[in-house]
C-alpha positions in Angstrom: 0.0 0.0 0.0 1.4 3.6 -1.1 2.8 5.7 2.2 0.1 8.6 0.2 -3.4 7.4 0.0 -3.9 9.7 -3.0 -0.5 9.2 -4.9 -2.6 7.1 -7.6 -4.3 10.2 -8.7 -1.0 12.0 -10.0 -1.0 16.0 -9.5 -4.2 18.3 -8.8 -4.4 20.6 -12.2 -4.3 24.2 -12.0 -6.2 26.5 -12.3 -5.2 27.2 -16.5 -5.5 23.7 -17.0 -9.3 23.3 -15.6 -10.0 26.7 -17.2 -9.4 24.9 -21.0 -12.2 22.4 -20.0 -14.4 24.9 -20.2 -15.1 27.4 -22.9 -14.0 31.1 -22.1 -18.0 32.3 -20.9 -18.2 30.6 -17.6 -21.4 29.9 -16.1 -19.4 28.6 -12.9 -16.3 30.3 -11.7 -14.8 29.3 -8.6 -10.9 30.7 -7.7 -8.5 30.2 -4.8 -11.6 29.8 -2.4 -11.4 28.7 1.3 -14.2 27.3 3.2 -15.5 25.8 6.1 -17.1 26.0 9.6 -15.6 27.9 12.7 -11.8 27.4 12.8 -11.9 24.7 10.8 -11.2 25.1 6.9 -12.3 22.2 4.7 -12.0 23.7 1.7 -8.4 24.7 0.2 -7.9 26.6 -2.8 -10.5 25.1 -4.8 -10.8 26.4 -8.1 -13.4 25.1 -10.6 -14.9 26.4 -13.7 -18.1 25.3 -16.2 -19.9 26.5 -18.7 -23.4 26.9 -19.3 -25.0 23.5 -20.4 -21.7 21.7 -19.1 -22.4 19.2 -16.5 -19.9 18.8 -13.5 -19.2 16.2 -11.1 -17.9 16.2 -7.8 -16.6 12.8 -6.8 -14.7 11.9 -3.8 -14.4 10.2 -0.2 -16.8 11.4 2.7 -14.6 14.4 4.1 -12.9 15.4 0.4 -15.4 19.1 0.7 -18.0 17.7 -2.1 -20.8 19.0 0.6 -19.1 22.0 1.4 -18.8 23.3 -1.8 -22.5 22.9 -2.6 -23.1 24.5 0.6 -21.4 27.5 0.0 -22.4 27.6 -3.5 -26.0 27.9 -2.1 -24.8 30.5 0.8 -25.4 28.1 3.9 -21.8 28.7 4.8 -19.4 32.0 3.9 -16.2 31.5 1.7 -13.4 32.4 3.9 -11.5 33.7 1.0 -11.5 33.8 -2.4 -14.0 34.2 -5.2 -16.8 32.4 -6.2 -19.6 33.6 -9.1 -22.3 32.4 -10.9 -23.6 33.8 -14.3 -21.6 37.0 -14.0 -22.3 37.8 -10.2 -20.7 37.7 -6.9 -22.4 34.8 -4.7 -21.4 36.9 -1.7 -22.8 40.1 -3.1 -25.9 38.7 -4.7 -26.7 36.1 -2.9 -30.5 36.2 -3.8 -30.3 36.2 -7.3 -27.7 33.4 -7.4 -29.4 31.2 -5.3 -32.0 31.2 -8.1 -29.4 30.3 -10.7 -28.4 27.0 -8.9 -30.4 23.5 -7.7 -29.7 22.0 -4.8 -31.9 19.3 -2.7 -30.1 18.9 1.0 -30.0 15.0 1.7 
């Protein structure tokens, strides 16, 4: 068994590397963001990108952030930092209007 669990899955991309699976007009733009609850952080410089009619998938073990993400997509939970937008707006700053640009049915 490897000494790292996750050595299998070769190096994370960046961010110019996600960005090309996506067209140039993103629907979805998520950069450098940190998230979480209370002190602790779950989410580390996530960076994700898709465009409209593009489908994503988050996969991964319990833990990996796959809930927390959606979560703060929705506004549940506050970014600590970075940037996260949704057809051209701020999810911080409009949190209304992107809330009605998103689905999301809480297990």
């Amino acid at each position: 068994m490897p000494t790292e669990q996750y050595s299998v899955l070769g190096e994370a991309p960046d961010s110019l590397k996600l960005q090309k699976l996506s067209s140039n007009d993103f629907h979805l733009s998520i950069e450098n963001l940190n998230a979480g609850y209370g002190k602790m952080e779950i989410l580390h410089d996530v960076n994700l990108y898709a465009s409209k009619g593009q489908s994503v998938c988050l996969i991964g073990p319990n833990g990996a952030g796959k809930t927390t993400t959606i979560k703060m997509l929705t506004g549940l939970i506050q970014p600590i930092s970075g940037t996260a937008e949704i057809g051209g707006l701020d999810i911080q700053q409009n949190p209304v209007e992107t809330k009605k640009l998103l689905g999301y049915i809480p297990d």
